[in-house]
C-alpha positions in Angstrom: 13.7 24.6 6.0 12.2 26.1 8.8 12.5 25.7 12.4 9.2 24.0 12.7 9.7 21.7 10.0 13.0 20.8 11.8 11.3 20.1 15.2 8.3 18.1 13.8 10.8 15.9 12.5 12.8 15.3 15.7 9.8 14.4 17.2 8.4 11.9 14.7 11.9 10.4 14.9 11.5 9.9 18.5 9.0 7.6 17.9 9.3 3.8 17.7 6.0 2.2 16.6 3.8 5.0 14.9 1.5 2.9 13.0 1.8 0.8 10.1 0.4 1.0 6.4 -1.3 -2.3 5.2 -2.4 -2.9 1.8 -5.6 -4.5 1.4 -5.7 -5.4 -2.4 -5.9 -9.2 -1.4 -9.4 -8.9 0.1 -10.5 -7.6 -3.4 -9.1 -9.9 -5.4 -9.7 -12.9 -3.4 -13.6 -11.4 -3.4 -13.4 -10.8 -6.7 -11.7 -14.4 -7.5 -9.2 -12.8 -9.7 -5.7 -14.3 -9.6 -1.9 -13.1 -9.3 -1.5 -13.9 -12.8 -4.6 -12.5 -14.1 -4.3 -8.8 -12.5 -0.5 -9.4 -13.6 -2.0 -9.3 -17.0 -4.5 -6.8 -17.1 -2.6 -4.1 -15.1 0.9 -4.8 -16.8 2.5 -5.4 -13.7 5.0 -7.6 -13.1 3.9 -11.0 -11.9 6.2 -10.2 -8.8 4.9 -6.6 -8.0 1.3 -8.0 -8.2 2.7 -10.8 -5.7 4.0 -8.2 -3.2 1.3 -6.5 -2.9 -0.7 -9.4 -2.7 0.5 -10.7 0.5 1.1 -7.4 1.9 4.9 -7.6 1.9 6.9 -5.3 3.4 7.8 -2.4 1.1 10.4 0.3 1.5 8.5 2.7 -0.9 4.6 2.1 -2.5 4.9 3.4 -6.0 1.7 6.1 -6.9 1.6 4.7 -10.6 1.3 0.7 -9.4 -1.6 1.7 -6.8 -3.7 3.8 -10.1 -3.6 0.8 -11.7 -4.8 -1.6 -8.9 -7.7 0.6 -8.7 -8.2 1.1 -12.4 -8.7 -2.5 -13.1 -10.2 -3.3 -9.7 -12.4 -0.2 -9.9 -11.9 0.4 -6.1 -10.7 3.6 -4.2 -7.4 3.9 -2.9 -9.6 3.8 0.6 -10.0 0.2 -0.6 -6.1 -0.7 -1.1 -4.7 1.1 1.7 -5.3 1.2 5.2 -3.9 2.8 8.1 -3.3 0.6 11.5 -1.9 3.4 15.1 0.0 2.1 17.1 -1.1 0.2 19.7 -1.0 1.8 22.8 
């Protein structure tokens, strides 16, 4: 590890609000009128996963393989799941 990489992440840790990640795969569903349940089946997702994504809950780690298959079967863009909010300043 390098000296750099070491100071970027004392700074990063310095922070206390840098933004939040929000996942926006309710919007599309709810446009698309497709349910919990029904994504739940056509992804192979447990009804549960589907559910926390759903309502945005908050997650300790987003999982690469669950977010492909959101947009597989939604047909979206991971521009469409995920979105970005800074901090407010």
């Amino acid at each position: 590890m390098s000296v750099k990489t070491v100071g970027v992440k004392r700074k990063i840790a310095e922070y206390k609000d840098y933004g939040k990640m929000n996942i926006k795969i309710k919007e599309i569903m709810d446009a698309r009128e497709v349910s919990v349940y029904e994504l739940s089946k056509e992804t192979g997702l447990k009804h549960q996963t589907v559910k926390s994504y759903y309502n945005n809950a908050p997650l300790t780690k987003v999982d690469m393989d669950v977010l492909a298959k959101l947009c597989y079967v939604m047909g979206c863009d991971i521009n469409d799941v995920l979105e970005y909010k800074p901090p407010k300043e």
